[in-house]
N, C-alpha and C positions, 0 to 999 in steps of 0.2 A: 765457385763456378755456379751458373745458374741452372736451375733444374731440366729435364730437357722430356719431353714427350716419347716416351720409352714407349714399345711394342706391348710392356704388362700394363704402362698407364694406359695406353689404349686399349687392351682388353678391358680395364679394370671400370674402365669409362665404359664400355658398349653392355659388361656385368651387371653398372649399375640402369643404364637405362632400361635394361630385362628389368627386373630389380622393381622397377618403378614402375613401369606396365604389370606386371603381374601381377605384385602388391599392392596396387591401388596408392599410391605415394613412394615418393623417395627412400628409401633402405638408411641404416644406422649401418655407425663404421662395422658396427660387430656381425650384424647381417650383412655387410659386404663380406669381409671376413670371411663368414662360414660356407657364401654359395662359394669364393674363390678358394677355400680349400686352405687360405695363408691365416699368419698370427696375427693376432691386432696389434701385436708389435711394427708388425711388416705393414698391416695395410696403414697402419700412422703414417710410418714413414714415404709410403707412397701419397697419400690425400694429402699432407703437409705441402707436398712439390705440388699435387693438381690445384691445390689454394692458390700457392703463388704463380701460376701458370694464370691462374683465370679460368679454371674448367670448371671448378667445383664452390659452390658454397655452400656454409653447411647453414642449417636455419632450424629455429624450433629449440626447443627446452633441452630435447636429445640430442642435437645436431644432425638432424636429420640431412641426408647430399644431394644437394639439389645440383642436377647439371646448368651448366649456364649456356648461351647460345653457343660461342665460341666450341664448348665440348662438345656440342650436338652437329655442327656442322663439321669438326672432326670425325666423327663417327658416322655422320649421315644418316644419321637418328633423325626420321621426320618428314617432312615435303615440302621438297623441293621448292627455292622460289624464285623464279627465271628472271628478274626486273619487274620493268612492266609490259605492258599492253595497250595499244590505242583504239581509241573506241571513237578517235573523229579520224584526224587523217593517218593513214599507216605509218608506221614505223618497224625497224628492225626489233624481231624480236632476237632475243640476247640464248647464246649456245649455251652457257654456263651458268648455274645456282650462282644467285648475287650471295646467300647463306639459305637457313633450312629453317622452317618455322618448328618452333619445340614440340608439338602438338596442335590439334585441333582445337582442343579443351582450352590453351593459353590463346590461338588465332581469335577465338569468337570471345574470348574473354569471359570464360564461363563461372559462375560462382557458385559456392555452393546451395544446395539447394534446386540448380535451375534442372530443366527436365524437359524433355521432348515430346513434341505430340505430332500422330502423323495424319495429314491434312484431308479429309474425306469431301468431293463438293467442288466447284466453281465460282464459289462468292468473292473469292478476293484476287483473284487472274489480273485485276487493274494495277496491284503491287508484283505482281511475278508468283505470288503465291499458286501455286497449281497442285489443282487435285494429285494426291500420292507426295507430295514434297512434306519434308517435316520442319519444323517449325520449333525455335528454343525459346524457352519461356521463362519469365523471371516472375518466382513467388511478388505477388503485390496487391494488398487488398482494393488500393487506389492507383488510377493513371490519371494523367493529362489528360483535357481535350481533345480529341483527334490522333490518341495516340491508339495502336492498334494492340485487341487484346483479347484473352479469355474468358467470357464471361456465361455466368452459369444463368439458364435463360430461366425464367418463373415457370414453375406448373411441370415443365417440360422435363425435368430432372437429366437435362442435356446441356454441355459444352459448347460455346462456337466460337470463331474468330473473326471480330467485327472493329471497325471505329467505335470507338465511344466519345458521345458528346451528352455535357449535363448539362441541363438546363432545368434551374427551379427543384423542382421534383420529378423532375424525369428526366428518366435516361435514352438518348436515341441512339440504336446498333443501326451504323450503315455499312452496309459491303461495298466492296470494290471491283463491281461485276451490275451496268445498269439493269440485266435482265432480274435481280434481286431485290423487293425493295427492302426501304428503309425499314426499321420498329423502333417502336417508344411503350417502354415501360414506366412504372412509377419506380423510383429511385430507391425504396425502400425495398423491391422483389428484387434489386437486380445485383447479383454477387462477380467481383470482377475475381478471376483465380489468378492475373498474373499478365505481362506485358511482352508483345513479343519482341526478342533481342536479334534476332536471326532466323534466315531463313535457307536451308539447306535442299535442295534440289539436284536431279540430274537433270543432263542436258539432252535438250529433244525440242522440237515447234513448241513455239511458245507464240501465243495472242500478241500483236503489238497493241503498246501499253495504252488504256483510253486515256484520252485527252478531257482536260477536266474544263 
C-alpha cells in the first residue's frame, strides 16, 4: 500500500518548516525528533513515507530535510502565488494559489553571502529604485558595463548605487535620475562592493520611468 499524507506527516511537515525558520536551515531527523517529542525510530519511519510522497528530501553530509515545494504548499508554508497578472490588456486574475513560493530567500534567489542595503536619495527613480526601498546585493569585486552597482566612491569613505561604465582608466558612475550628474574617476580609486540582484520596495506613487 502506498504511503498516505497522515494528520502527524502533516504536523511533522509544518514542525519542520518552524524547524527551518528558527534555525537558520533545515533540522536533522534527530532534531526533528526531539522538537516532536517521538524516537528516531518513529520519525524514520515517518520521513521514509514523506521521501516517497515527494515532501521531503534530505540533502548535506547529515541529511539535513529539506521541504520540497509540493510540502510547502501542503502546509501553506510561504506566499502565496495567484497565476499571473497583466500589465498590457486586463485579464482575470485567478481566486486560487496556482502553489506557494518556499520563501523569499529561494524567490530572489539569494546566495550566500548576499546582503541588503536600504536606499537613501533619488538618483536611481529611472530603474524604480526609490528612496527608503532596499536593494539585495551580490558580493563582486567586478561588474559588467552598465551593470548596476555598489561602489565605494574615493575620498569620500561612502557607498552609492550607480551604473558603472569602464573605460581606459576610468570609471564613469551614472544615475538613473537626470537631475544627478554623471562622475568619472580614475579606475584605480574606485572599489565596486557588489551588483545589484533585486530590488524590494513597497508600494506607493512612483515617478513614471524616464525615457532614455
Amino acid at each position: 500500500m502506498p504511503p498516505r499524507l497522515t494528520q502527524l506527516r502533516l504536523t511533522l511537515l509544518r514542525l519542520c518548516a518552524q524547524l527551518t525558520r528558527d534555525g537558520g536551515g533545515p533540522p536533522s531527523a534527530a532534531e526533528l525528533a526531539r522538537a516532536a517529542s517521538l524516537t528516531e525510530a518513529t520519525i524514520s519511519f515517518h520521513l521514509k513515507a514523506l521521501v516517497e510522497l515527494g515532501m521531503i528530501e534530505r540533502t548535506g553530509a547529515r541529511g539535513r530535510l529539506l521541504l520540497t515545494e509540493q510540502a510547502r504548499s501542503a502546509i501553506q508554508d510561504g506566499i502565496p502565488i495567484y497565476g499571473h497578472i497583466a500589465a498590457g490588456a486586463p485579464i482575470l486574475a485567478e481566486q486560487t494559489p496556482d502553489h506557494v513560493t518556499p520563501s523569499l530567500d529561494q524567490l530572489l534567489g539569494l546566495k550566500e553571502g548576499d546582503f541588503l542595503l536600504q536606499v537613501r536619495g533619488d538618483s536611481m527613480t529611472g530603474i524604480g529604485v526609490m528612496d527608503g526601498d532596499y536593494v539585495l546585493v551580490r558580493p563582486t569585486p567586478e561588474v559588467l558595463d552598465g551593470e548596476v552597482a555598489v561602489v565605494l566612491i574615493p575620498g569620500d569613505n561612502a557607498a552609492t548605487l550607480k551604473r558603472v561604465y569602464v573605460f581606459g582608466d576610468e570609471v564613469v558612475l551614472i544615475s538613473e535620475n537626470p537631475d544627478h550628474p554623471r562622475h568619472t574617476y580614475p579606475a584605480a580609486d574606485v572599489q565596486v562592493q557588489g551588483r545589484m540582484v533585486a530590488r524590494l520596495g513597497l508600494a506607493g506613487p512612483r515617478p513614471l520611468p524616464r525615457r532614455v
